[in-house]
Each structure stands twice: as C-alpha cells, then as structure tokens.
C-alpha positions as CSV (number, residue, x, y, z in Angstrom):
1,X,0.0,0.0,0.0
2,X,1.7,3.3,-1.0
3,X,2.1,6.0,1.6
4,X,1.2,8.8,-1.0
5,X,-0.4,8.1,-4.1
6,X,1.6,10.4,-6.5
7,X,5.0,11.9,-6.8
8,X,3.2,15.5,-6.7
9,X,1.4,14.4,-3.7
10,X,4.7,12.9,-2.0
11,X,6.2,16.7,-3.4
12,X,3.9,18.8,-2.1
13,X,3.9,16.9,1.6
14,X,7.4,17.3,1.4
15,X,7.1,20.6,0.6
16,X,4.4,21.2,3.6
17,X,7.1,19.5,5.9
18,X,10.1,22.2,4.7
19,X,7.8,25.0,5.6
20,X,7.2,23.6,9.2
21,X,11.2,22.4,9.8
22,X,14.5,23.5,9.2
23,X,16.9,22.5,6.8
24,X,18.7,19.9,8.6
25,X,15.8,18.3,10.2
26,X,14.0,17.6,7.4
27,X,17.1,16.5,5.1
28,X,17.5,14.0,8.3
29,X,13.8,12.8,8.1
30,X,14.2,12.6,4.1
31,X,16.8,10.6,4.6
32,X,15.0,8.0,7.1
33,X,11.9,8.3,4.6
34,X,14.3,7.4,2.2
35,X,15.9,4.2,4.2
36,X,12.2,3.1,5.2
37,X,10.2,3.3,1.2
38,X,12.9,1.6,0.0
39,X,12.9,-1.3,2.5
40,X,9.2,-1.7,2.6
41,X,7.3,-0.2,-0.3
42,X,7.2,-0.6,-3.8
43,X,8.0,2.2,-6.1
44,X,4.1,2.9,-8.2
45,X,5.4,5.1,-10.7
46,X,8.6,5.8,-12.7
47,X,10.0,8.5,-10.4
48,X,9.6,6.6,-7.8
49,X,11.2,3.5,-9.1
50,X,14.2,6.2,-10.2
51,X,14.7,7.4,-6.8
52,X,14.5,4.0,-5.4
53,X,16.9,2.5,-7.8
54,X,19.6,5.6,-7.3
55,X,18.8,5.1,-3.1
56,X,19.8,1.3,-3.6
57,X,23.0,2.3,-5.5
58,X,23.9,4.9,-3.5
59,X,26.4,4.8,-0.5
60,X,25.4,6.5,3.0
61,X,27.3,9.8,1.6
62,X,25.5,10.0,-1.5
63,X,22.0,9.2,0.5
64,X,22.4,12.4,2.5
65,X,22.9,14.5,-0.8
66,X,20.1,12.8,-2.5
67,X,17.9,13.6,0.5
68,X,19.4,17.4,0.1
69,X,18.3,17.3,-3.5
70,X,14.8,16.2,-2.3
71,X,14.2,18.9,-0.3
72,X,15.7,21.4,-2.6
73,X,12.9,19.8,-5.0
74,X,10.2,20.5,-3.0
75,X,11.0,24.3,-1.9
C-alpha cells in the first residue's frame, strides 16, 4: 500500500514539511523516509522506481545529498 499516491502528492507533503522544519531536520527525516520506502514499499510510478533504484545504489554519503536534492525539490 503506497504512503502517497503520487510523486506531486509525495512533493507537495514534502514541501508542507520544509515549511514547518528547518533545513537539517527535514534532510535527516528525508533521509530516514528514504531508508524506510525503499525497504518496505514498492515504487508505483517511474519517479519513484528512479529514486528507489539511485537510493539502492547509492552509499550513506550519497543518500544524504540525494535527500538534500529532495528537499531542494520540493522548496
């Protein structure tokens, strides 16, 4: 069962969380977000499976600045 059913939706609640957080909070809770979809959900549409695909491949390091990405993303 997906936790958001879009990538604009999963954007835009992203985007909600920036406005509520700072910077380095919400690039740490990207990054867990990021940790937990890919262990337990199934990418539903092609961004998704993207991101998913680049967080498997990734190392620790490169999480982080995919997270920072995110959240530049959703400003």
């Amino acid at each position: 069962m997906p936790i958001l059913n879009s990538f604009e939706e999963w954007k835009e609640h992203l985007g909600e969380l920036l406005k509520q957080s700072k910077k380095e909070e919400l690039e740490r809770i990207t990054t867990e977000l990021g940790n937990y979809l890919q262990a337990n959900e199934d990418p539903c549409n092609d961004q998704e499976r993207l991101l998913t695909d680049l967080w498997k491949e990734s190392s620790v390091e490169e999480q982080h600045m995919i997270a920072k990405f995110v959240v530049r993303l959703v400003k």
